[in-house]
C-alpha positions in Angstrom: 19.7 -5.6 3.4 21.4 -4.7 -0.2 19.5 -5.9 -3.4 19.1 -9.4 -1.9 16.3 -8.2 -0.2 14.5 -6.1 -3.0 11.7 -6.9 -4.9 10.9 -3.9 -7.8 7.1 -4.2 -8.5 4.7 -2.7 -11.1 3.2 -0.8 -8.1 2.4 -2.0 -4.2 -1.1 -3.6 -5.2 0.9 -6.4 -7.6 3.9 -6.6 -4.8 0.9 -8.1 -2.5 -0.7 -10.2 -4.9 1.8 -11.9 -5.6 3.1 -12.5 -2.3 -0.4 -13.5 -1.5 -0.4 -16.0 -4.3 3.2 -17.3 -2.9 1.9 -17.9 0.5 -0.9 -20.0 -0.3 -2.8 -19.5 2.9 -5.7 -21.7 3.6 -9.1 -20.5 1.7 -10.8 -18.3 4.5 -7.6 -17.5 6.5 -8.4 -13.7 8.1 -6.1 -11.3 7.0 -5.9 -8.6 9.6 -5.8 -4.6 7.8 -5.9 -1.0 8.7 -9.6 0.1 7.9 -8.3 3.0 5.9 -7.0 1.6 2.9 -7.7 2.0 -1.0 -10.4 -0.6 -2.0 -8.4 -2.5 -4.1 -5.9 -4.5 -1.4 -9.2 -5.8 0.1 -10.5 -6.7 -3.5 -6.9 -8.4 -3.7 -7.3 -10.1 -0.2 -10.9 -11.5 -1.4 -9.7 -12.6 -4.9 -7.5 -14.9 -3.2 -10.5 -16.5 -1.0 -9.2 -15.3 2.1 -10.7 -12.9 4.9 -10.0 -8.8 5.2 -10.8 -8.4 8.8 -10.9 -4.2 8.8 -9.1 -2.8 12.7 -9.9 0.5 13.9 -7.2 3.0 14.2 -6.7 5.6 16.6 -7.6 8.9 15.3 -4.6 10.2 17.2 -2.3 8.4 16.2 -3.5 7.1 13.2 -2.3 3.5 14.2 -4.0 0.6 14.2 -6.3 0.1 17.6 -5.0 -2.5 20.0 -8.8 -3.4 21.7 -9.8 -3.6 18.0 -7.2 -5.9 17.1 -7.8 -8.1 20.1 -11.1 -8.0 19.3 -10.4 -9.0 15.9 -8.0 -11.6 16.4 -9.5 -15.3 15.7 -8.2 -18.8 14.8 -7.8 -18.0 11.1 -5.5 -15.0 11.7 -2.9 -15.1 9.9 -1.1 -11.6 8.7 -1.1 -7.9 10.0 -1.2 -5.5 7.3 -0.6 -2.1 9.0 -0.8 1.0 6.7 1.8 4.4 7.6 -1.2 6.7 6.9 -1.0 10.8 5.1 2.9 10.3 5.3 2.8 9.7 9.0 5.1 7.4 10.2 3.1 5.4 13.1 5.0 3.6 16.5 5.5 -0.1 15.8 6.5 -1.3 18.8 2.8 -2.3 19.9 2.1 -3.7 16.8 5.2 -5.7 16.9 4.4 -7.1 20.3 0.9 -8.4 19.3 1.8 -9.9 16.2 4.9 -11.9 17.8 2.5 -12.5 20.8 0.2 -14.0 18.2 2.4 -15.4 15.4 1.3 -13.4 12.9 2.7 -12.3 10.0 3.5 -8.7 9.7 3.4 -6.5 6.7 4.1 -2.7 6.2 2.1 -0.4 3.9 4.3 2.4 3.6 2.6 3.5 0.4 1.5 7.0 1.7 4.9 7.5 3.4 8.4 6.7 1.6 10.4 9.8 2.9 14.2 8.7 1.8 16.6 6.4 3.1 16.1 7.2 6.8 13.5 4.9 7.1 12.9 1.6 4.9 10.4 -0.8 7.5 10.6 -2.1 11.0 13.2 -4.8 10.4 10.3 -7.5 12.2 8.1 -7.0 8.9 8.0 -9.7 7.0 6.9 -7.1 4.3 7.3 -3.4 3.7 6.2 -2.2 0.5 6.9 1.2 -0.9 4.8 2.9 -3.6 5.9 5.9 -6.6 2.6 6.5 -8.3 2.3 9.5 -10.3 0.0 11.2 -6.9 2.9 10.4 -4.4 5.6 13.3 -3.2 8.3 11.2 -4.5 7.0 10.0 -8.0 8.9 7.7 -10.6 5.0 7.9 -12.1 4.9 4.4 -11.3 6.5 1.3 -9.8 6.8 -0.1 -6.3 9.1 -1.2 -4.0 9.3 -4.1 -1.3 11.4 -5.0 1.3 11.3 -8.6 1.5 13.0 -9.8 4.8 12.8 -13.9 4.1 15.4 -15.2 1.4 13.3 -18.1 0.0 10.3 -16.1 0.4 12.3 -13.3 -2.3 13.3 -15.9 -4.7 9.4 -17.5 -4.5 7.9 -14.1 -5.6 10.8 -12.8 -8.1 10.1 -16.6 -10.3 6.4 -15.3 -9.7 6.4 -12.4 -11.3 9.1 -12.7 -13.9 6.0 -14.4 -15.8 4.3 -11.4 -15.8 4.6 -9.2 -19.3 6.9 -6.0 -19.2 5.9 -2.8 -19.1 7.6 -1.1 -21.9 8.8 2.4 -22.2 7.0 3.4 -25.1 4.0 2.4 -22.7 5.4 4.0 -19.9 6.3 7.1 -22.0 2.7 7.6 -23.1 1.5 7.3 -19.0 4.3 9.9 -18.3 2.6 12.3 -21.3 -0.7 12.0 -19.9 0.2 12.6 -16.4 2.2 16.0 -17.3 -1.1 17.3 -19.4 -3.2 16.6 -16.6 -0.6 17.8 -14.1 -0.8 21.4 -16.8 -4.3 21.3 -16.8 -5.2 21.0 -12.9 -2.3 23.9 -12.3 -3.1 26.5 -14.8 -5.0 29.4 -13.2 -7.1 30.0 -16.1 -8.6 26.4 -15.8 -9.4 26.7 -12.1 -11.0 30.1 -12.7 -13.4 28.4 -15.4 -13.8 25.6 -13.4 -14.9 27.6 -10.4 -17.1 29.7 -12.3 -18.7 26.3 -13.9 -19.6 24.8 -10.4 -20.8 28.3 -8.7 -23.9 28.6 -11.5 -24.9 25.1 -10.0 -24.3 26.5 -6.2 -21.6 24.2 -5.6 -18.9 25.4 -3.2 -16.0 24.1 -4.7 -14.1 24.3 -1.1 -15.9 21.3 0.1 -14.3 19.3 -2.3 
């Protein structure tokens, strides 16, 4: 708990990197994922020559599928990464259970689902990263958080990425700019009228989208 257990990231997607360059798993170890992720944290997964075994969820639930984990589950396991999907904050307990069952490393993607204080991780992650892109409900229009519940493990990935090169604010100010004119642009009425009218001479219903 407190700041000793913080780790303030450029966004979730470098948080894991650099844990993953940290951990220095053997080339080919299986890391075990939520099938419904963005593309880039299996990109990440594969740039570091290791395995993104994809597990089923329960359409339910939206938690990872225990038969497909089992199923899953092979001599190169080595990590869990178990996404809170659409803000939804899924039951861990099971999850838990099978990755202490099978000493596997557990890490929360609670990208999707930072909702305040209340909740900040199932205190058996190893991991729990937090995202505030400009898309999600509570933006800083940028930046990440993670949870980091080993000490060594902390100090390993703050000397990591204090060599990477600042963002600065003039940077960040321009980012902050865009995002506001698109924001303006996507909410004005008279846009989405025009657009509309643009996309129903070419018969597309703009509903499906």
């Amino acid at each position: 708990g407190g700041d000793s257990a913080i780790l303030v990231s450029f966004c979730v997607r470098s948080a894991f990197d650099v844990y993953l360059q940290v951990s220095n798993f053997p080339p080919r170890s299986q890391i075990m994922m939520t099938a419904v992720n963005i593309p880039d944290m299996e990109r990440i997964i594969r740039h570091h020559r290791l395995d993104a075994v994809p597990v089923d969820i329960n359409p339910d639930t939206l938690a990872p599928d225990l038969t497909s984990l089992e199923a899953g589950l092979t001599s190169r396991s080595v990590a869990i990464v178990v996404a809170h999907l659409y803000g939804k904050w899924i039951e861990m307990g099971p999850i838990v259970a099978f990755a202490k069952k099978h000493k596997l490393i557990l890490i929360e993607d609670c990208a999707q689902a930072f909702c305040g204080f209340d909740y900040l991780g199932h205190p058996d992650a190893l991991l729990s990263f937090f995202s505030f892109g400009a898309i999600k409900h509570a933006t800083g229009f940028g930046g990440g958080i993670g949870i980091i519940r080993n000490a060594e493990l902390l100090k390993k990935m703050r000397h990591r990425q204090a060599a990477y090169p600042l963002f600065s604010k003039w940077l960040f100010f321009k980012r902050l700019l865009r995002y506001l004119g698109v924001a303006s642009t996507l909410n004005s009425p008279s846009v989405n009228f025009c657009v509309r009218r643009l996309l129903g001479l070419f018969n597309v219903d703009h509903k499906k989208y």
